[in-house]
Structure formats: structure tokens, C-alpha cells
C-alpha positions in Angstrom: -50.6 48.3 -37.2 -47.0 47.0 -36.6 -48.5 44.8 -33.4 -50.9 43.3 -35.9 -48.3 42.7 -38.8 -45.7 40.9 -36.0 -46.7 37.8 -36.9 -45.9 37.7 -40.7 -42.5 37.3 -40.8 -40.7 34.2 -42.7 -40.8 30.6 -41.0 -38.3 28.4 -43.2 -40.4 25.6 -44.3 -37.9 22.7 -43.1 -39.9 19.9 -42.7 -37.4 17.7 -41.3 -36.7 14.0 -39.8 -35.3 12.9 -36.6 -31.8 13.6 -35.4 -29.5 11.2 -35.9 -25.7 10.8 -35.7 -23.5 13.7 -38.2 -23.1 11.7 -41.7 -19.9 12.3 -43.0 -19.6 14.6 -46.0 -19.3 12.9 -49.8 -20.3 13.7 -53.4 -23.1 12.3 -53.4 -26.6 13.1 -54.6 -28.8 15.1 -51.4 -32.1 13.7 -51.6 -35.6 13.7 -49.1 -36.4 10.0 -47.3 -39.3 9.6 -46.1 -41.4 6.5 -43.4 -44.0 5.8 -42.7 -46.0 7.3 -39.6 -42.9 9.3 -38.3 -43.8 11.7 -36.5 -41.7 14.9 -35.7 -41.6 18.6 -34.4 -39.7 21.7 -35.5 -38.8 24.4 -32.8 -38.1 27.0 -34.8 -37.1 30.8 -32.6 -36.8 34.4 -34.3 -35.2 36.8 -33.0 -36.3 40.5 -34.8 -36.5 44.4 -34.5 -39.3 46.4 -36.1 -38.3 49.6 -37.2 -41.0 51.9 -38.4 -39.7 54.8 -40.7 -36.2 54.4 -39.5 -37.0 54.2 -35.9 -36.6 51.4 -33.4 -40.5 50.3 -32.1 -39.7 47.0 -30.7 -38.1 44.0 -30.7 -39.6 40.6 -30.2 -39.4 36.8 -30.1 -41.5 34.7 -32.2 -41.5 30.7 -31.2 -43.3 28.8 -33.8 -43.9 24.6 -33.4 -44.4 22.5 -36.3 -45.7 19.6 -35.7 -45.5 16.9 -38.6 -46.8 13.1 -39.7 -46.0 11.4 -42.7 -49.4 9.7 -43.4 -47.5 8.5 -46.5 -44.1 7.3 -47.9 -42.6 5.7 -51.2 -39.0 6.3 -52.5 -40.4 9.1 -54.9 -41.8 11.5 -52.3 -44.4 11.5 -49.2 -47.6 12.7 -48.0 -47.4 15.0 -44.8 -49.9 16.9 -42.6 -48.4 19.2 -40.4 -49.7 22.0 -37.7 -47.8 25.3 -37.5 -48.5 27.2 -34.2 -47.0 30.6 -33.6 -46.3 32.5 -30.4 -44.6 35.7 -29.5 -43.1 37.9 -26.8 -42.2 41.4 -26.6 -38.6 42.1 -25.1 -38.5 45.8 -25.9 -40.6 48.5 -27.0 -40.0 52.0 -27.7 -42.7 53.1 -25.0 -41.8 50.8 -22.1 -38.4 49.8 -22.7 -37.4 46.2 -22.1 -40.0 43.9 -21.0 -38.9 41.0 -17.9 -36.8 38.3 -19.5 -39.2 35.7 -17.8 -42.1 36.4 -19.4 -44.0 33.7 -21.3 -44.8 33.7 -25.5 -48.4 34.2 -26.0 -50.4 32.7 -28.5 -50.6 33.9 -31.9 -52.4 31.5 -34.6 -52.5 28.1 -35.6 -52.6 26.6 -39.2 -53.4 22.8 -40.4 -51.7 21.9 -43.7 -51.3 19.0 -46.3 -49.3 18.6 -48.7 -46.8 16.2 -50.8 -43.2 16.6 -51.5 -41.0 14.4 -54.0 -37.5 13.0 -53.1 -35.7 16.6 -54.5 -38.4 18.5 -52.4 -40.6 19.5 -54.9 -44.3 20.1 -53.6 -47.8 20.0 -54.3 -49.8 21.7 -52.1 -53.2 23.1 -52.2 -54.1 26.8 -52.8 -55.7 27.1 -49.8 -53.1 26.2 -47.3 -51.1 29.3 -45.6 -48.7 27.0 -44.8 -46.0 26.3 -45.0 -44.4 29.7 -45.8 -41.3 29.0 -47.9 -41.9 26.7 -50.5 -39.7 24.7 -52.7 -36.4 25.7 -50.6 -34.5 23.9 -50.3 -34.8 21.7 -53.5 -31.3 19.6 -54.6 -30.4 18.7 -58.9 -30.7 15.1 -59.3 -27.1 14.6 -59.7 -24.3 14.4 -57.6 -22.9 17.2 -55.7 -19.3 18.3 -55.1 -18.1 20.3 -52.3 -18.3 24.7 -53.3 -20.5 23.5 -56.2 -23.6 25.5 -56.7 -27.2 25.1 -58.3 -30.1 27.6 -58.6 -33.7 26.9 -58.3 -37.4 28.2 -58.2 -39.4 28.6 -55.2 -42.3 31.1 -53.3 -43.7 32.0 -50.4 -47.1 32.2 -49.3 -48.5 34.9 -46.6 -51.3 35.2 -44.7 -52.0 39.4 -45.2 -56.1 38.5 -44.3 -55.7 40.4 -40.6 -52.9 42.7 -41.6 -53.8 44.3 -44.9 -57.5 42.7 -45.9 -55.7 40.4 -48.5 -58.0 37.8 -48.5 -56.4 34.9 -50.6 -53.2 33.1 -49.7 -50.3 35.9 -51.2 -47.6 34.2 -53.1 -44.4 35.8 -54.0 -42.1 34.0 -56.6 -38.2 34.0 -55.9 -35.3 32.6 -57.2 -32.7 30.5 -54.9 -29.2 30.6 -55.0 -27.2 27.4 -53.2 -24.1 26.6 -52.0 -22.8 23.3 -50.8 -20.3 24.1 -48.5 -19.3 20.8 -47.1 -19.3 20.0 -43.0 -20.4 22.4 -40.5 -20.8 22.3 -37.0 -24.4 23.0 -35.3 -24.5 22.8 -31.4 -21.3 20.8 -31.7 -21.9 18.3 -34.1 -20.9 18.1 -37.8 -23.3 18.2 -40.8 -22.9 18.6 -44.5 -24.3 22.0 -45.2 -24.9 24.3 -47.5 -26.2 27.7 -47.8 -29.4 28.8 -49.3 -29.7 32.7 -50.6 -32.7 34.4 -52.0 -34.7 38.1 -52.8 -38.0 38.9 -52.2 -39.5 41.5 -54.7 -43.4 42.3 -55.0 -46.3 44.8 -55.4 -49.9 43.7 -53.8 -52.8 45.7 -55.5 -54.6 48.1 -54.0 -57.3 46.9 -51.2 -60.1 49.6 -50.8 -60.2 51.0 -47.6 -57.4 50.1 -46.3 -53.6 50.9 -45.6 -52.4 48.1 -48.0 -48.1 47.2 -48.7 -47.1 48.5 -52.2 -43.9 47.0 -52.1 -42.8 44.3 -50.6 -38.9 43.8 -50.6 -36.6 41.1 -48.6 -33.5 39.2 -48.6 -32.5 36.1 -46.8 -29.3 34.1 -45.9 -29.5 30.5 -44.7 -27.4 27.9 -43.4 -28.9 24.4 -43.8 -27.5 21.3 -42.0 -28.4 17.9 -43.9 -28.7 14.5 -42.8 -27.7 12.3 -45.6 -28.7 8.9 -43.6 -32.1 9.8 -42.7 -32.8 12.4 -45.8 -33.7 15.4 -43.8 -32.4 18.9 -42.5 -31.4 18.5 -39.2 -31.6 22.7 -38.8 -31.1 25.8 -40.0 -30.1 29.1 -39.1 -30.8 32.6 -40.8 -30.4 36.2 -41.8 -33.3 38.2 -43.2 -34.8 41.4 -43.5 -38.3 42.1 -44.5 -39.5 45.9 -45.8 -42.9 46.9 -46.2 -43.5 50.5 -48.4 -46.7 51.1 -47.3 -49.9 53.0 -49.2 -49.7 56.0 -46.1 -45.9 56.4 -47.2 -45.0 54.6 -44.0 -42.4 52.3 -44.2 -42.2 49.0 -41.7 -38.6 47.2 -41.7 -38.3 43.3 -39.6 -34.8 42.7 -39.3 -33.3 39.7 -37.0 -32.0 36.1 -37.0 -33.9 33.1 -36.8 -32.7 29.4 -36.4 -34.6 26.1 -35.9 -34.3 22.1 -35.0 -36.0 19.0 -34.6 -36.6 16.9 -32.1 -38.5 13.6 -32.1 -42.0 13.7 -30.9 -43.1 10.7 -29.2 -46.9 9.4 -28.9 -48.4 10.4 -26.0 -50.5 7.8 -24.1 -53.1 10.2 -23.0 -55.2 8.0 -20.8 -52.6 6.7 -19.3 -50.5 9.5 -18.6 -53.9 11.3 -17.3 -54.5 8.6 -14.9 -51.2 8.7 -13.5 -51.6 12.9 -12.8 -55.2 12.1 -11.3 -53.6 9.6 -8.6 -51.0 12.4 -7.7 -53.4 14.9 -7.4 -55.5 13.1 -4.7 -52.3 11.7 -3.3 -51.2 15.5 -3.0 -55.1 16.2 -1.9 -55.6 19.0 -4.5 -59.1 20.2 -4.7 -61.2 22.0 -7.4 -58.9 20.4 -9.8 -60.0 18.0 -13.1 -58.2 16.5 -15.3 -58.9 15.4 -18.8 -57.7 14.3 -22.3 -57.9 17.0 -25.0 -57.1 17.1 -28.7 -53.5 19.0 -27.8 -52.8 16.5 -24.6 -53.5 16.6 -21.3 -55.5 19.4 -19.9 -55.2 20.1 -16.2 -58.1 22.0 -15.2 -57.5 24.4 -12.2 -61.4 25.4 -11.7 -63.0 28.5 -9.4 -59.1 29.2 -9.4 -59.0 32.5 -6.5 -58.3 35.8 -8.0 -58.8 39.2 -6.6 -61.9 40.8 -8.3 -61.7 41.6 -11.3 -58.3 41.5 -11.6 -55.1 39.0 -13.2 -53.7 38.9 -8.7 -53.7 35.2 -7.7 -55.0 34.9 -4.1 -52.4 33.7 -1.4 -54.3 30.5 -1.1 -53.9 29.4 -4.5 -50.4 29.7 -4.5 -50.1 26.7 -2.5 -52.4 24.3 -4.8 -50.2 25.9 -8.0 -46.6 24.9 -6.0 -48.4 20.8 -5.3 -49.2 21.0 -9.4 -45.9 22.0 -9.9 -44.7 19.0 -8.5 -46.5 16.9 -10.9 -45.6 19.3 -13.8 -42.0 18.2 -13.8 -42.7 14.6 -13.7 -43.0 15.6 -17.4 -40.1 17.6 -17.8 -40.2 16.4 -21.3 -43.3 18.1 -22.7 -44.0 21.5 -23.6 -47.3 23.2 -21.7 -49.9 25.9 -22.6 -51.2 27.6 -19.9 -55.1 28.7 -21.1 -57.3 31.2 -19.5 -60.9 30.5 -19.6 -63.7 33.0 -18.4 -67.5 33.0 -17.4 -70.2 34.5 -19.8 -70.0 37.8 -18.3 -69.1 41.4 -19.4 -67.8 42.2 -22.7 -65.9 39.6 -25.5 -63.1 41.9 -25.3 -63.2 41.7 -21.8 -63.1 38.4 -21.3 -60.5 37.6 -23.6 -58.2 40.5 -22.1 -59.1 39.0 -18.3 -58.6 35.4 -19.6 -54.8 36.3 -21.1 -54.1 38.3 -18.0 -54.5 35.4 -15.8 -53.2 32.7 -17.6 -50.2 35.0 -17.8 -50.3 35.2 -14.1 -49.8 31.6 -13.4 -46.9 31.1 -16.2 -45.4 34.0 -14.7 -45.7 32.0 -11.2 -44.6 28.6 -13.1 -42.1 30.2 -14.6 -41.2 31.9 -11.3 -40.6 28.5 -9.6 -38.5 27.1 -12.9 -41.3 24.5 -13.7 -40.9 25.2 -17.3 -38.2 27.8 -19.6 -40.1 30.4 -20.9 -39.4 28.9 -24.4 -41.1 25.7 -23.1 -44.2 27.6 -22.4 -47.4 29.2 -24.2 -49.8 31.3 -23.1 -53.2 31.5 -24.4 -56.8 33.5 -23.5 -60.0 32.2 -25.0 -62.8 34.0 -22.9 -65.6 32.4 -22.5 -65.7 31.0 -25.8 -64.8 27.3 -24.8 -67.4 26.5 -21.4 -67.0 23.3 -19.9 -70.6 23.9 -18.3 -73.9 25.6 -18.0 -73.5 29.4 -17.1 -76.7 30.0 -16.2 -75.6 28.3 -12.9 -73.6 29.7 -10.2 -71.9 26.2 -10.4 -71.3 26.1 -14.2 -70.1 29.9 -13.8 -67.6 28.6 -11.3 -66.4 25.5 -13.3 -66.0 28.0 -16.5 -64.2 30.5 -14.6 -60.4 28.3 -14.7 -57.0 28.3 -15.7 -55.4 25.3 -17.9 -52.4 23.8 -17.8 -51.9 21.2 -20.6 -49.0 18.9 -21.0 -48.8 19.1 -25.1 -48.1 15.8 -27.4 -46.3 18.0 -30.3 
């Protein structure tokens, strides 16, 4: 049940503008811009421990990217939409001990929100929307603001307890946030105005039928936000928490760790263009089975009939070769983040083929990886079975197109 609940914890809902040069640090009231069609990311890395009644049962990384557009700007507040995507490694369990430092983050979920949020940072956002998490935080008085002064102000988080706990509906929890501006800080070397953000979680969920359901939910969590007064945005934020779930069984889960995150500006991507230039290095670099095409997330390098041993995630001597020529191409584009997705043929089981289709995606990151194409920060891994064909498999040829492994360059 803890491998299911992993992906739960807090994300701070910063949803923050490009970096910019340190402003220096004034009275002066702290207020959200926003433009038009600006489009950014937030990397945002968690570093936790789950203990389950007291005892250590692994520790893991959680990468989540947030990828936001401002489809609408005045001087009173903006409309945003925005795509969270979560991924996660394992680093240590109590069964296996630590786990290779190289290993890519695998896939988790993916969420599409909209939403508005006024100049303090105020929003309004649907009901239906898991995300983002935190809500109202931070959220400035409408005054000026001296440096050790403080202010206090309502916010809540929504989770997403549907796969964990059978909570069907979006779960908020109401809090109350303490601030405190504590005037210029340094984050990776440059100074910010900052101030600190300080809140407690307190709840109990009813009972679902059935099932081993939280009844109580308790957490507390210290952050460090870095403003940008020019551009009206966060530039990043670091944190303390620690999440405890009393559970219905008598079990008790604890998440405890440290989680920081930052922007960076997130260019358009000319797909077509970008797609033609890989094609014309793969038949200079005379690369066969390989396709490439544009996709919603990017560009989608399509390694098909890709060799492994039978049944089996074990890459086949020859295709080494074909991965090390793509891997030349790959860091032509240094600059964007990849997803490595396994794909399978309609055959055996659903569980099957989703295990098999992880496995061997996994085995060319690890290969990618290996050769220092990408960090393993820089790098997701994903297994969708035969659930997205890209032809007929009731032909040995579909079968063999379907049967691939995908590298995409992502835009966000």
C-alpha cells in the first residue's frame, strides 16, 4: 500500500515566471504579474523517506514538471493552464537496500488544470481539478511590506486519494499560513527577497467501505520562497515537511524529506522543423528501422522491431550500435528533457505487456544514461503496453512496427 500512496506527497503550487536578474530588496508591496502567452516550466525534486510504523521502508525521489501558459493577462490577475507530470525513483528500500544511483524516474501520472489567480495570488479554480496541490500559498496583504514583518492567510490543499484509499472526489484540507519576510537570500548564488511560508495540516477523511482508508491526516511544512519583484513571480522554493497517515488497520505511514524547485524558460519548439533536421541525420548516420514523428509532447523517435532477447528487457549486441548513432543526434538537443516509452505487441497479458514495456524502455535509459546522453534527472521512463499501436497487429508487420521503444525530445 505504501508503493501506491508514494505519489501523494505535497508539490508547492509555485506557478512562477522566468528568471530574471535578483531585484534588490525594498518595502514595497509583493504582488503576481502576469503576460501574455508566457510560457514556462517548474522542476520541482523531493527528496523523502517512508517510514511505516516507525520503521524505515524506503526512500525515494519524486521529479514532478509543470508546465504552464498564461492564455490570459490584465493587471488584476491571469488565466493559466498548466500540466503537472510526476515521476519517481526508488534509491533505497528496506528489502533490497540501495538501488544504482543511475537509474532513470519512471512515470507516475499526469494532470491538466485551469485556473485564474488575482495579482495577491488568490484563485479560482474548478472543483474538479487535482491540481495544483497547495492552494492559495503564497498569497501577499495589499500593502507594503517591511523587512521581519509578518502576515497570515488562508489556503488548502487538494489530493488525489482515488487510487490510494477509494476517495473519489478531489480531498481538500483547509490550513492556515503563517509568513515571514525575511529580506534577501541567496539561491544557487544569487540574491532574492524572500520570505518564509509555515503551515499545519490537520484532517479526518470518513470512512470508505471496504477499504483501508486514513483517519487522520497530520503534516507540517516549512518553506523558503525566493521572489522576483520585477517580473512578479517566485523564482524558487525550498522545503521542509512531513506527512503522517493514522491509518483504519492501526498502521501508521510517515513521508518525511526535503523538496525544492525552479523555473526555467520553456521555449516553443518548432516540431516540424526540428523533426526534419533529426530525419536527415538519421539517413546521414544510415540508421534503419527507425521513424520519426511529431507528437503532442514533441518529437517522438521511433526505434521499431528494436532486438531484444525473448521475452526478456536484454538489448541484443546489434542494437547497441543503432542506440550509440541516436545518441549522437540526442545531444544535438542537449537542451530538452526526453521520455524514453516502451510500446508492446497485442500479445499475452495487459499486465504483461505493461511490465515488459517498462522493462525495456528502462533498458535503453539505462544504456542512454550509461553513455551520459542525458542526467537521470533529465530523463523519464514510461511503459504503455500495447495500448498505443502505431499499426495493424493482425500482421506480422504491424506486430513488428508496434513492438518499439521511444525516445522523445519533450517541448515542456
Amino acid at each position: 500500500m505504501t508503493k501506491k500512496m508514494k505519489g501523494i506527497i505535497v508539490v508547492l503550487f509555485l506557478l512562477l515566471g522566468f528568471l530574471s536578474a535578483p531585484q534588490r530588496t525594498a518595502a514595497d508591496v509583493f504582488e503576481y504579474k502576469y503576460f501574455p502567452d508566457s510560457r514556462y516550466r517548474i522542476l520541482s525534486v523531493v527528496d523523502e523517506a517512508v517510514f511505516l510504523n516507525g520503521k524505515l521502508s524506503h526512500r525515494a525521489e519524486i521529479l514532478n514538471r509543470i508546465a504552464v501558459e498564461t492564455v490570459d493577462a490584465s493587471d488584476a490577475g491571469g488565466r493559466l493552464k498548466a500540466v503537472f507530470q510526476t515521476s519517481e525513483r526508488i534509491v533505497y528500500d528496506s528489502e533490497n537496500g540501495l538501488r544504482p544511483e543511475s537509474s532513470g524516474f519512471q512515470w507516475s501520472r499526469e494532470y491538466k488544470s485551469e485556473f485564474e489567480r488575482d495579482r495577491l495570488g488568490y484563485l479560482t479554480i474548478d472543483k474538479q481539478y487535482y491540481m495544483p496541490v497547495v492552494r492559495n500559498v503564497p498569497v501577499f496583504p495589499d500593502k507594503n511590506l517591511e523587512v521581519l514583518e509578518t502576515w497570515r492567510a488562508e489556503g488548502y490543499e487538494v489530493h488525489d486519494f482515488r487510487d490510494s484509499f477509494g476517495i473519489e472526489e478531489p480531498y481538500r484540507i483547509p490550513f492556515t499560513a503563517n509568513y515571514k519576510y525575511l529580506g534577501e537570500r541567496e539561491w544557487k548564488g544569487r540574491s532574492y527577497p524572500s520570505f518564509s511560508v509555515e503551515y499545519k495540516i490537520a484532517s479526518r477523511p470518513q470512512a470508505v467501505r471496504g477499504r483501508i482508508y486514513p483517519v487522520r491526516i497530520m503534516g507540517d511544512f516549512d518553506q523558503i520562497v525566493y521572489w522576483d519583484h520585477k517580473l512578479g513571480q517566485a523564482a524558487a522554493y525550498e522545503e521542509k515537511f512531513s506527512l503522517t497517515f493514522e491509518m483504519s488497520n492501526g498502521t501508521t505511514i510517515l513521508f518525511r524529506g526535503n523538496a525544492n524547485a525552479e523555473i526555467v524558460e520553456s521555449e516553443y519548439m518548432d516540431k516540424e522543423e526540428i523533426a526534419a533536421e533529426i530525419n536527415d541525420e538519421i539517413g546521414r548516420l544510415d540508421i534503419s528501422d527507425v521513424n520519426v514523428r511529431v507528437v503532442e509532447e514533441g518529437i517522438a523517435i521511433s526505434l521499431e522491431d528494436i532486438g531484444f532477447y525473448p521475452d526478456s528487457a536484454k538489448l541484443l549486441p546489434g542494437e547497441l550500435e543503432k542506440i550509440d548513432r541516436i545518441a549522437q543526434i540526442l545531444l544535438q538537443y542537449s537542451d530538452r528533457d526526453i521520455m524514453i516509452a516502451g510500446h508492446t505487441a497485442l500479445a499475452g497479458t495487459r499486465e504483461g505487456r505493461m511490465t515488459l514495456s517498462v522493462e525495456r524502455a528502462q533498458a535503453v535509459a539505462d544504456y542512454l544514461l550509461s553513455k551520459k546522453v542525458r542526467q537521470a534527472d533529465r530523463m523519464v521512463i514510461r511503459g504503455f503496453g500495447a495500448e498505443k499501436p502505431i499499426a495493424d497487429n493482425n500482421t506480422q508487420e504491424g506486430m513488428r512496427k508496434n513492438r518499439r521503444v521511444e525516445i522523445i525530445l519533450l517541448e515542456n
